[in-house]
KELUM-779315 format. One record per residue (C-alpha): residue number from 1; residue in one letter; x, y, z. Coordinates in steps of 0.02 Angstrom, whole numbers, plus 50000, padded with zeros to 5 digits. Layout:
@seq->NUM	type->A	px->X	py->Y	pz->Z;
...
//
This chain:
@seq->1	type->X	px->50000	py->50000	pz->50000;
@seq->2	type->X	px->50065	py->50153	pz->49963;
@seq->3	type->X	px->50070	py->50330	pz->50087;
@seq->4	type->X	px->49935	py->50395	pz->49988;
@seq->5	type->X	px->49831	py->50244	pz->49994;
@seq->6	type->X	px->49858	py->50233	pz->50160;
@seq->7	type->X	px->49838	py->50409	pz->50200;
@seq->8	type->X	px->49674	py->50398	pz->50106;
@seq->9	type->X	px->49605	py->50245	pz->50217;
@seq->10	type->X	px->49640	py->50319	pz->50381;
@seq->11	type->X	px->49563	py->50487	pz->50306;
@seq->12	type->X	px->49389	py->50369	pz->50311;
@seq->13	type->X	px->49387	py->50357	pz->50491;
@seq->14	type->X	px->49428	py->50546	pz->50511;
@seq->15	type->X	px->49276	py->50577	pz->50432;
@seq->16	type->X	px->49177	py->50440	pz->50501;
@seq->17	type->X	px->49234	py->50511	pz->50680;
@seq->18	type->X	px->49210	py->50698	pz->50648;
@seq->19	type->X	px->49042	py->50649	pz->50590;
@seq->20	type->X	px->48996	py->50543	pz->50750;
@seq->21	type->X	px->49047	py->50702	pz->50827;
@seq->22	type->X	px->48949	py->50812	pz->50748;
@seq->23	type->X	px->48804	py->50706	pz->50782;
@seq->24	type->X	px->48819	py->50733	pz->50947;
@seq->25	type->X	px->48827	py->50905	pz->50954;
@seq->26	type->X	px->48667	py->50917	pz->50854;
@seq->27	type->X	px->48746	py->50934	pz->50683;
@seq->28	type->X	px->48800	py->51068	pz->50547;
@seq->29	type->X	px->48687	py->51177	pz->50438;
@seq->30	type->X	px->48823	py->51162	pz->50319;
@seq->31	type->X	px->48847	py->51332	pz->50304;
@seq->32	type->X	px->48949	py->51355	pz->50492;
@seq->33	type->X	px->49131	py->51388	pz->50527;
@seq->34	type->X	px->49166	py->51208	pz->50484;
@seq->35	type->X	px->49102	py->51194	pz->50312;
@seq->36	type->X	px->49221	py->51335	pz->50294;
@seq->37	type->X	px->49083	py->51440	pz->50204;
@seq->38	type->X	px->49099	py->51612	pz->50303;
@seq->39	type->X	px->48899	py->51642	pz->50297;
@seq->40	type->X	px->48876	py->51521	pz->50183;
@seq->41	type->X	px->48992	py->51576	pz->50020;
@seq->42	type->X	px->49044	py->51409	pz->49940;
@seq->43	type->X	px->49234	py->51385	pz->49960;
@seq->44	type->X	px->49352	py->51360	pz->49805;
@seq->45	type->X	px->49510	py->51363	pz->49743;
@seq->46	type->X	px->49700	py->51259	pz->49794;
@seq->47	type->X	px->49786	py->51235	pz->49967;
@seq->48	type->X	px->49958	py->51161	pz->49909;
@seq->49	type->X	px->50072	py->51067	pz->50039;
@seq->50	type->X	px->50216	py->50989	pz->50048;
@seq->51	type->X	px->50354	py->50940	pz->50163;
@seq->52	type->X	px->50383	py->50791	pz->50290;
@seq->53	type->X	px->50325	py->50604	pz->50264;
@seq->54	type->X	px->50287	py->50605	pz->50445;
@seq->55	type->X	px->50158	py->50727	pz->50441;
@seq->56	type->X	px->50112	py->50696	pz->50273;
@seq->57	type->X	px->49970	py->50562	pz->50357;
@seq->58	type->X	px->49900	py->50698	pz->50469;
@seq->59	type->X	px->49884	py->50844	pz->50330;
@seq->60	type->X	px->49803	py->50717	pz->50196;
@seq->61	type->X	px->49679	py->50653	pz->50339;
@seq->62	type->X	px->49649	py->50853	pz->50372;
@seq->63	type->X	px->49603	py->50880	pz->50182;
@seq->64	type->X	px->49514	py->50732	pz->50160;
@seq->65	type->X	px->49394	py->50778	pz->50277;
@seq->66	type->X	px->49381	py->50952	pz->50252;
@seq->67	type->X	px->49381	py->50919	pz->50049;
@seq->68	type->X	px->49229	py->50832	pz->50117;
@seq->69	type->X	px->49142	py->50979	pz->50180;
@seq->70	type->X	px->49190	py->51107	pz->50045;
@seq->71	type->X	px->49203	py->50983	pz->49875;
@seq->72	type->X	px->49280	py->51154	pz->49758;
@seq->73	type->X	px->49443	py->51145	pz->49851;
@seq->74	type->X	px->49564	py->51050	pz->49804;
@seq->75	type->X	px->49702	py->51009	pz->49944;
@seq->76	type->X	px->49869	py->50923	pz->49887;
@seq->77	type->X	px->49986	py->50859	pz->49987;
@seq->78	type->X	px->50181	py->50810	pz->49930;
@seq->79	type->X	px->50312	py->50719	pz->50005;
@seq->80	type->X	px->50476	py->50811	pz->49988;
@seq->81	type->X	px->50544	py->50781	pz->50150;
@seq->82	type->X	px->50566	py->50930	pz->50272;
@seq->83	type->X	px->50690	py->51005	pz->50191;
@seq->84	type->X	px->50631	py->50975	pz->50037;
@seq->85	type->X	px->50480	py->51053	pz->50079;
@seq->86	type->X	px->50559	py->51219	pz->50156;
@seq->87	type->X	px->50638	py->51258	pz->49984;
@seq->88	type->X	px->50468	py->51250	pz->49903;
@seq->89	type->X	px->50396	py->51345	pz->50050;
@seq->90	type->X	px->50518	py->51473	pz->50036;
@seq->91	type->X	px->50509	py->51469	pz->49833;
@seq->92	type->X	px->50334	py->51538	pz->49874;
@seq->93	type->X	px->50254	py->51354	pz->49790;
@seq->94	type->X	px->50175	py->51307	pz->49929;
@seq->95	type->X	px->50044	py->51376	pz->50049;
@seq->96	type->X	px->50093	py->51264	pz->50191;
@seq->97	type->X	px->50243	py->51160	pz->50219;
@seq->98	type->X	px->50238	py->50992	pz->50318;
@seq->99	type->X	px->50382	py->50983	pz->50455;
@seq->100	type->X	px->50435	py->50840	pz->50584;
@seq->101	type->X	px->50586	py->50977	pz->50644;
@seq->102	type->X	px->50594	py->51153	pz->50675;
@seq->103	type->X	px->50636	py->51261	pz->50506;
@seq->104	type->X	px->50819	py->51299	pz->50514;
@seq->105	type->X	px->50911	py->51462	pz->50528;
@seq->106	type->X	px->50963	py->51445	pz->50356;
@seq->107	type->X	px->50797	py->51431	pz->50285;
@seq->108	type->X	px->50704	py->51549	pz->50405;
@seq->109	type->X	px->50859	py->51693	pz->50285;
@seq->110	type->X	px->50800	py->51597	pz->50140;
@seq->111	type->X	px->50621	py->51642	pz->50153;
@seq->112	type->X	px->50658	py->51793	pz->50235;
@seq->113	type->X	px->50764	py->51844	pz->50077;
@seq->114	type->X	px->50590	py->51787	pz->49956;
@seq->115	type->X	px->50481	py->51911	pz->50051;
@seq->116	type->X	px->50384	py->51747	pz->50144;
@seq->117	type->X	px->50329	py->51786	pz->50308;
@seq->118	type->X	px->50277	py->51624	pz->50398;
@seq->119	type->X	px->50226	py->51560	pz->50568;
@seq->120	type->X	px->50251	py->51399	pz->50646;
@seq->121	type->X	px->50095	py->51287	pz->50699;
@seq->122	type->X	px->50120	py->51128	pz->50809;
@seq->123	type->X	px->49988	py->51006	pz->50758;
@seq->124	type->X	px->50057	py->50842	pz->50857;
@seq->125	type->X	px->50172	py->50768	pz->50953;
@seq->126	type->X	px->50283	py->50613	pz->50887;
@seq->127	type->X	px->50365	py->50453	pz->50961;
@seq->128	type->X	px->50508	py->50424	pz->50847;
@seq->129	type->X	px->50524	py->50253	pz->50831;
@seq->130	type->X	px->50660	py->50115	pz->50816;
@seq->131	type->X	px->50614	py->49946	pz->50750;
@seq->132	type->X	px->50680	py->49769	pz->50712;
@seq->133	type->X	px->50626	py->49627	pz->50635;
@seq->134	type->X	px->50463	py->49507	pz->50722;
@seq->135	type->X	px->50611	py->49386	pz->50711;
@seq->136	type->X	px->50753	py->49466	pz->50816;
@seq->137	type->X	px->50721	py->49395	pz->50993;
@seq->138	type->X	px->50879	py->49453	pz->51067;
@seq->139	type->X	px->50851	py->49649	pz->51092;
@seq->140	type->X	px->50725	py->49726	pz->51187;
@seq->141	type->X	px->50795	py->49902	pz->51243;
@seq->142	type->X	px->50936	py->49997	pz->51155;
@seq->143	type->X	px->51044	py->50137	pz->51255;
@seq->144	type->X	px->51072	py->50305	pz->51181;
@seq->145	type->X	px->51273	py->50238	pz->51157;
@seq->146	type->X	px->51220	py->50078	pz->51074;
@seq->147	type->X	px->51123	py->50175	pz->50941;
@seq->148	type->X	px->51272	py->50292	pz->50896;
@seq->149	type->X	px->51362	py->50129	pz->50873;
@seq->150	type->X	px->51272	py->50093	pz->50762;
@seq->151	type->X	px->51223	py->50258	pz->50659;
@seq->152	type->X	px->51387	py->50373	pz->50696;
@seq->153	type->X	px->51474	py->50432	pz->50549;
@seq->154	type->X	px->51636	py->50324	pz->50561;
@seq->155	type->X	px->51520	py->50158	pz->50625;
@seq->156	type->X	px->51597	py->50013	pz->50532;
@seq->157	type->X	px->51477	py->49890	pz->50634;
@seq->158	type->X	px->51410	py->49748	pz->50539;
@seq->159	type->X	px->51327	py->49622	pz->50657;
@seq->160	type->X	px->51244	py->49636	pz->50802;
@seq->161	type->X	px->51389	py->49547	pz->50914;
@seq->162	type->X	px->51496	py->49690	pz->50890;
@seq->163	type->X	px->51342	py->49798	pz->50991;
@seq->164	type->X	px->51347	py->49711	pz->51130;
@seq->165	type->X	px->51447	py->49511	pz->51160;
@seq->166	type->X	px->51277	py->49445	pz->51206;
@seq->167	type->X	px->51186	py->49469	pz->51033;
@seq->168	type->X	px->51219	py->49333	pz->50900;
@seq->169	type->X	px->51337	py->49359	pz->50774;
@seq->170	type->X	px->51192	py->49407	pz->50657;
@seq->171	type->X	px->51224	py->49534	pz->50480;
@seq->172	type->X	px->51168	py->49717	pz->50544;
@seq->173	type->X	px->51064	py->49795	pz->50397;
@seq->174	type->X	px->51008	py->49980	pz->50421;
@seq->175	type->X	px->50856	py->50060	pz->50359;
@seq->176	type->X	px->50800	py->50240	pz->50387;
@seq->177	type->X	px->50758	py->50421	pz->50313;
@seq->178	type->X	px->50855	py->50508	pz->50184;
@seq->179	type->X	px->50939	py->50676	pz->50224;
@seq->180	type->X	px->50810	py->50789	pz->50167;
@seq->181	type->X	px->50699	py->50705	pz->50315;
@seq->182	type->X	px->50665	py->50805	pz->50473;
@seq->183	type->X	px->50652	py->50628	pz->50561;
@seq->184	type->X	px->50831	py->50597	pz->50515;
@seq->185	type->X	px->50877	py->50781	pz->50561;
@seq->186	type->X	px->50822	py->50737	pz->50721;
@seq->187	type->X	px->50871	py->50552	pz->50741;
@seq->188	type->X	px->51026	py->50613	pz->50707;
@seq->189	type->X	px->51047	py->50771	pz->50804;
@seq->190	type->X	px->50969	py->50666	pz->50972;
@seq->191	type->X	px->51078	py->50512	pz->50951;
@seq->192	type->X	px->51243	py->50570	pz->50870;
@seq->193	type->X	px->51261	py->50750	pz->50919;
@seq->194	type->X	px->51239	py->50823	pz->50762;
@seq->195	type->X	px->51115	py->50850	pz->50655;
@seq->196	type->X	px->51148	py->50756	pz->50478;
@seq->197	type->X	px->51297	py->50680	pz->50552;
@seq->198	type->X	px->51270	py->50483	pz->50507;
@seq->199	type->X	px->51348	py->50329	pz->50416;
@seq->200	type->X	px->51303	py->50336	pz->50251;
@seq->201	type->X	px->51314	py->50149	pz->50196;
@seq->202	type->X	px->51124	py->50111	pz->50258;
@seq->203	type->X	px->50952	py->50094	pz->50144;
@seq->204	type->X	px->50901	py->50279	pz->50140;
@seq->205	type->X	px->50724	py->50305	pz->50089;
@seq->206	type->X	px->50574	py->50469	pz->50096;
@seq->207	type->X	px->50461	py->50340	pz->50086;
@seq->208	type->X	px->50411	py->50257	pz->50271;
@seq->209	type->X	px->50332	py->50115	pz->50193;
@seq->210	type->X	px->50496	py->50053	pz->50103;
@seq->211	type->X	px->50580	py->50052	pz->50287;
@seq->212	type->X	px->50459	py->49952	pz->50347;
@seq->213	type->X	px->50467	py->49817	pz->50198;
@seq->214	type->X	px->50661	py->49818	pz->50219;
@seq->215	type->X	px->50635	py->49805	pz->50416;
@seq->216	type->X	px->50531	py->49653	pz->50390;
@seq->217	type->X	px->50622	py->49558	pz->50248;
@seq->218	type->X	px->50771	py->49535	pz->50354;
@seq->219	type->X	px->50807	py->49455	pz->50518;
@seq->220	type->X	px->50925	py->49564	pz->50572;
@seq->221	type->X	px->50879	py->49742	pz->50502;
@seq->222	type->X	px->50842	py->49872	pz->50606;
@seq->223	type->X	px->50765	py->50055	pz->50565;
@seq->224	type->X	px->50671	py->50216	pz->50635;
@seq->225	type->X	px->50505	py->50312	pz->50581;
@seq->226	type->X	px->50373	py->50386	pz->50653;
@seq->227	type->X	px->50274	py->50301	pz->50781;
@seq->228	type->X	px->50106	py->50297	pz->50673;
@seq->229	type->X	px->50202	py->50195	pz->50554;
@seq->230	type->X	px->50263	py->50055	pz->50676;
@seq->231	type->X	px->50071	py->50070	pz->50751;
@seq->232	type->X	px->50030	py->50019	pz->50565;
@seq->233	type->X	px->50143	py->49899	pz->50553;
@seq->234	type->X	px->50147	py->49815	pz->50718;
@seq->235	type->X	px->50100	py->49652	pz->50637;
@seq->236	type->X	px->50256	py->49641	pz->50542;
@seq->237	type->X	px->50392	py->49745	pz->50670;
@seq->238	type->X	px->50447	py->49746	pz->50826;
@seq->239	type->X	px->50471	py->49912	pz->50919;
@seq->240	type->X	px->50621	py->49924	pz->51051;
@seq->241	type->X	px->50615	py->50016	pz->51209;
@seq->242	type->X	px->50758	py->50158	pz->51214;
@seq->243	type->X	px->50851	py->50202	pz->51362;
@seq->244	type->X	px->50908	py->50376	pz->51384;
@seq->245	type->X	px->50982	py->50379	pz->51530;
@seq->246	type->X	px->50840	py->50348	pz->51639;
@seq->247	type->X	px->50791	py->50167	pz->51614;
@seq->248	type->X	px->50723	py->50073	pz->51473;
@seq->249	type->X	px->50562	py->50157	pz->51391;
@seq->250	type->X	px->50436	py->50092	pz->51258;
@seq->251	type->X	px->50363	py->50228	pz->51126;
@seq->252	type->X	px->50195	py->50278	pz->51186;
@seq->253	type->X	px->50041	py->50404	pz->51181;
@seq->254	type->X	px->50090	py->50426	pz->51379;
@seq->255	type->X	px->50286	py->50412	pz->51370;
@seq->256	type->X	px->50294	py->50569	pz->51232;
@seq->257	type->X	px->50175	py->50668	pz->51318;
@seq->258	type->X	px->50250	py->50653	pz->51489;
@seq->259	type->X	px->50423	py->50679	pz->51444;
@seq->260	type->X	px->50500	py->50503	pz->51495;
@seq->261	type->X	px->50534	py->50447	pz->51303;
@seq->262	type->X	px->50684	py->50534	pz->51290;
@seq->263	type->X	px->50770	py->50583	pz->51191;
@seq->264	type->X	px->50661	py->50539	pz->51040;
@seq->265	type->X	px->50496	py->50590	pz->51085;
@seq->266	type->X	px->50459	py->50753	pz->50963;
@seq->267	type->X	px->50342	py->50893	pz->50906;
@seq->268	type->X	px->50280	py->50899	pz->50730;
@seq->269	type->X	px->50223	py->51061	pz->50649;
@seq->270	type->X	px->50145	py->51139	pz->50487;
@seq->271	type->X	px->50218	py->51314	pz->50412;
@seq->272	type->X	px->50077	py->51427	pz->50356;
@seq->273	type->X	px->50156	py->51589	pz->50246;
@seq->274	type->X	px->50072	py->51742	pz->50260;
@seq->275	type->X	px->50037	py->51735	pz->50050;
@seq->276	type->X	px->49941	py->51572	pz->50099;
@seq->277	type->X	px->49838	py->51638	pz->50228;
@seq->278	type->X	px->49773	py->51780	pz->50118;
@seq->279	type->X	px->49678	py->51633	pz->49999;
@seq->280	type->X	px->49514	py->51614	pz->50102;
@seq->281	type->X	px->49511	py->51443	pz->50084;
@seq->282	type->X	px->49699	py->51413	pz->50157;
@seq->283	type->X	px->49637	py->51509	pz->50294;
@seq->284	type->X	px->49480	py->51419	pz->50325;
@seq->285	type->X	px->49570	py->51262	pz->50317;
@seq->286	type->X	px->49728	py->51325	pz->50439;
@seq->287	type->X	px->49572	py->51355	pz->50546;
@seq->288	type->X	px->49477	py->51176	pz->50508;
@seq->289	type->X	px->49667	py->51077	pz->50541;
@seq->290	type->X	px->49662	py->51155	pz->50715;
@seq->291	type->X	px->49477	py->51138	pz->50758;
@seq->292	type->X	px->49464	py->50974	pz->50706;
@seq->293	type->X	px->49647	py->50912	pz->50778;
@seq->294	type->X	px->49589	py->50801	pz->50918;
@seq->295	type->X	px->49498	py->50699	pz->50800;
@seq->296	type->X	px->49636	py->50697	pz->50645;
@seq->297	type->X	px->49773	py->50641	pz->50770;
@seq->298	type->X	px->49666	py->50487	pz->50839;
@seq->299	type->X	px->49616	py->50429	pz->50682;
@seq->300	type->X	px->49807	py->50425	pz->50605;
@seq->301	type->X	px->49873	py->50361	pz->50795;
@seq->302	type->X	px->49992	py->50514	pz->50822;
@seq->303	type->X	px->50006	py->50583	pz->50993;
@seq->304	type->X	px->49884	py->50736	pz->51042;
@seq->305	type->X	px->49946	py->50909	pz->51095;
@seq->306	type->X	px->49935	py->50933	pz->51262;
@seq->307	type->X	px->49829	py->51086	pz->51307;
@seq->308	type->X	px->49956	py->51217	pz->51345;
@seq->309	type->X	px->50039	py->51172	pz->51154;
@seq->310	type->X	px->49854	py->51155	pz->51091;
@seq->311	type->X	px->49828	py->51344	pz->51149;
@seq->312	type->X	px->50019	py->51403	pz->51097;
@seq->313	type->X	px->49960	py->51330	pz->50909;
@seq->314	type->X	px->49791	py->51437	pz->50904;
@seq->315	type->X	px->49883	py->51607	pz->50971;
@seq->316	type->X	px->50020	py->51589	pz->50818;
@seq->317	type->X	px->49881	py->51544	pz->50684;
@seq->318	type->X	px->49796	py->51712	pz->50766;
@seq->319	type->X	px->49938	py->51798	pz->50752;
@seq->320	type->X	px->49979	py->51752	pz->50569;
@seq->321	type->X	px->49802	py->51790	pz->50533;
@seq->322	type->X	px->49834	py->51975	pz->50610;
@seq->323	type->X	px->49988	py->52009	pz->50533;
@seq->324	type->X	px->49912	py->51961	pz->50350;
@seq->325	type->X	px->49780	py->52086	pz->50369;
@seq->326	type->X	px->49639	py->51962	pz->50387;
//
């Protein structure tokens, strides 16, 4: 299945959720703040994203569902990586750009230089996850320093013996993001120190689904991804607990919330530029991705905001919406 197939099924039971909630709150007239109509004025027109894999699943189950209530726009969502998706952004191609990092100081100048003004909108929190084959039955928990074994620039590692004399001498194959991916911005940053700093002979890929098919074809692979992917894919990976210092700790709703998945628990944002937010219906669905949020992260099984980032979100979007002149 590919990201847009799958993106597309879990988009079914956004909708089917957001309309059991409207249900119970006495439904929509159609013409309300979440049809997007402003009074009842059909909406029309493109809302062009692009950016990180990882939160490619939440921003396609956001337009499914609000393509759903207002059927002229058209919402498309790319897959450039983060970086990727910052040059776009900052190209002025895109109305909203899809990050699993924080834009860098280098491409803050670079949009700065284009004229784009921007603000940055948390939409969900992330358990960056490492995973092994359903085979491997000899690692549960990985430390911080057995990781960088692994990944570090100069690693010449090659089995899993050579991490630690109790493994099995069993072939070490890598799989994980290519370096225009926020995740491996971060993965990289948290594990070796610095960010993009990483051995280069691994499977690199912008495409999750091809880490998890090279995860699960051999016994002794190991890779990383968001933490809606492994809950996708539980069936055919394993997901081991990380120790950061502070004891071993499984990826989880709870862990990333409450701080003890370090250090790979993780915010995810969207960009919205200030050209974007003067289209109506980029602004109505800004508006709709942050109404709605609750309900889009449950569906695609990222981790909710908590209410203090829920709040800080709302206040930029505000902002943004001031500074345009809206």
């Amino acid at each position: 299945m590919t990201i847009r197939q799958l993106s597309r099924a879990r988009a079914v039971v956004v909708v089917v959720a957001a309309g059991m909630t409207l249900a119970a709150c006495g439904g929509s007239d159609g013409g309300g703040e979440n049809a997007g109509g402003g009074g009842g004025e059909a909406l029309s027109g493109p809302v062009v994203i692009d950016g990180s894999s990882t939160v490619e699943p939440l921003s396609s189950a956001a337009a499914e569902l609000f393509m759903g209530e207002n059927p002229e726009v058209n919402v498309t969502v790319g897959t450039s990586g983060t970086g990727g998706g910052f040059e776009k952004f900052c190209a002025g191609e895109t109305d909203i750009s899809d990050a699993s990092r924080p834009i860098k100081d280098e491409e803050t100048k670079q949009c700065q230089d284009a004229g784009v003004e921007f603000s940055e909108l948390q939409v969900a929190n992330d358990a960056l996850t490492v995973v092994v084959n359903k085979e491997n039955d000899w690692v549960d928990c990985l430390t911080v320093e057995q990781l960088k074994k692994m990944w570090a620039p100069d690693s010449k590692v090659k089995s899993w013996k050579e991490i630690d004399p109790s493994f099995p001498d069993e072939e070490l194959s890598l799989y994980g993001p290519g370096s225009d991916s926020g995740t491996f911005d971060y993965f990289t940053d948290e594990i070796n120190g610095e960010e993009g700093a990483s051995r280069t002979d691994y499977e690199p890929s912008e495409d999750d689904n091809v880490i998890v098919q090279g995860v699960a074809n051999a016994k002794g692979a190991l890779g990383y991804f968001g933490f809606s992917y492994f809950e996708e894919n539980a069936d055919k990976l394993r997901a081991v607990e990380i120790d950061g210092g502070s004891g071993c700790v499984a990826p989880s709703v709870e862990a990333a919330q409450d701080g003890s998945y370090t250090p790979l628990a993780r915010p995810l944002f969207i960009y919205l530029s200030d050209a974007g937010l003067a289209k109506t219906q980029v602004e109505r669905f800004a508006e709709f991705y942050l109404e709605n949020n609750d309900e889009i992260v449950e569906a695609v099984k990222f981790v909710p905001m908590t209410d203090d980032q829920r709040s800080k979100a709302q206040a930029a979007l505000e902002d943004l919406k001031s500074k345009a002149g809206q």
